[in-house]
MIDOSE-1310 file (N, C-alpha, C; in nm, 2 decimals, decimal comma, always signed):
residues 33
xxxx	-0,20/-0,47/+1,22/-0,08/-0,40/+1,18/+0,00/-0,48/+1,09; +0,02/-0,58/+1,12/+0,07/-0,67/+1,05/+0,07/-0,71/+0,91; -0,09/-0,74/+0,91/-0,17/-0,75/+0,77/-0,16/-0,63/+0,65; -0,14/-0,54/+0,77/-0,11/-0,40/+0,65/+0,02/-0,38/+0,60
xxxx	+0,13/-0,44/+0,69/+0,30/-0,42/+0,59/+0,27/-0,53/+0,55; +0,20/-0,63/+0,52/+0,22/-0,72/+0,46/+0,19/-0,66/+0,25; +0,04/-0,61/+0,31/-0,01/-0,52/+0,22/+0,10/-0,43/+0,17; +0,13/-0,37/+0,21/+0,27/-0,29/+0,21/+0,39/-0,34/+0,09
xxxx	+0,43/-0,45/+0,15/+0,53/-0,49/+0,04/+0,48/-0,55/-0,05; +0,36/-0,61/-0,05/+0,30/-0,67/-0,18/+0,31/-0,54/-0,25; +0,21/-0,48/-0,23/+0,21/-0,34/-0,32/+0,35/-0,28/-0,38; +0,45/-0,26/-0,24/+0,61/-0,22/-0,33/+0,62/-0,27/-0,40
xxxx	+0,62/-0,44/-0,38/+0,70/-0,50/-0,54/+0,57/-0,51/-0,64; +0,51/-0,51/-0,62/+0,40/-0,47/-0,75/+0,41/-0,33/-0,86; +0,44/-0,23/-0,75/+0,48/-0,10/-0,79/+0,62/-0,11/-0,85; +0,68/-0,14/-0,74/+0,83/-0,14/-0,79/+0,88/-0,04/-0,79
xxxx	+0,85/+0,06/-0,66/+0,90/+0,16/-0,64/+0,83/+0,30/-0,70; +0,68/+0,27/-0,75/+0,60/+0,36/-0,79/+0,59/+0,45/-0,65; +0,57/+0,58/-0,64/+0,50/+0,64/-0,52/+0,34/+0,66/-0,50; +0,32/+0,71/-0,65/+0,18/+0,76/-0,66/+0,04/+0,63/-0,61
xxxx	+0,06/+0,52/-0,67/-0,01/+0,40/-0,68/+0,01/+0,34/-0,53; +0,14/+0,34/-0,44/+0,14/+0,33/-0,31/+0,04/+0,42/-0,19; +0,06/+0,52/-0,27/+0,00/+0,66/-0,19/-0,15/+0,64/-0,18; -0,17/+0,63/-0,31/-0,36/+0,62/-0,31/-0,37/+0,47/-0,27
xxxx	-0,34/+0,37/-0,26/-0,31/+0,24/-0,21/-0,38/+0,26/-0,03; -0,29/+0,34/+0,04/-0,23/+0,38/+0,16/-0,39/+0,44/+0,16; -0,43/+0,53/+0,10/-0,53/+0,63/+0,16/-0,66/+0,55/+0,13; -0,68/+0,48/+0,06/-0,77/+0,38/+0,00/-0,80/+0,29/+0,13
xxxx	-0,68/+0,25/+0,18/-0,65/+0,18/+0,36/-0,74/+0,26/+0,45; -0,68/+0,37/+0,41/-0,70/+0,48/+0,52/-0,84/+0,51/+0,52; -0,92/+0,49/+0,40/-1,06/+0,57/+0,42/-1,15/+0,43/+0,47; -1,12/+0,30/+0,39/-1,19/+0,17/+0,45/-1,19/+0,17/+0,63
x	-1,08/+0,21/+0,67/-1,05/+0,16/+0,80/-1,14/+0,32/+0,89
């Protein structure tokens, strides 16, 4: 769980507040796991 907000905010400031690229990010998570 951890490793994944970690994942999480790397990605926000990478995006910088993008939703779309967080989202498929998130489900990209979602299908691996």
């Amino acid at each position: 769980m951890k490793g994944q907000q970690t994942a999480l905010k790397k990605s926000n400031n990478i995006n910088h507040g993008t939703i779309s690229p967080s989202l498929s990010f998130l489900f990209t998570l979602g299908s691996l796991l």
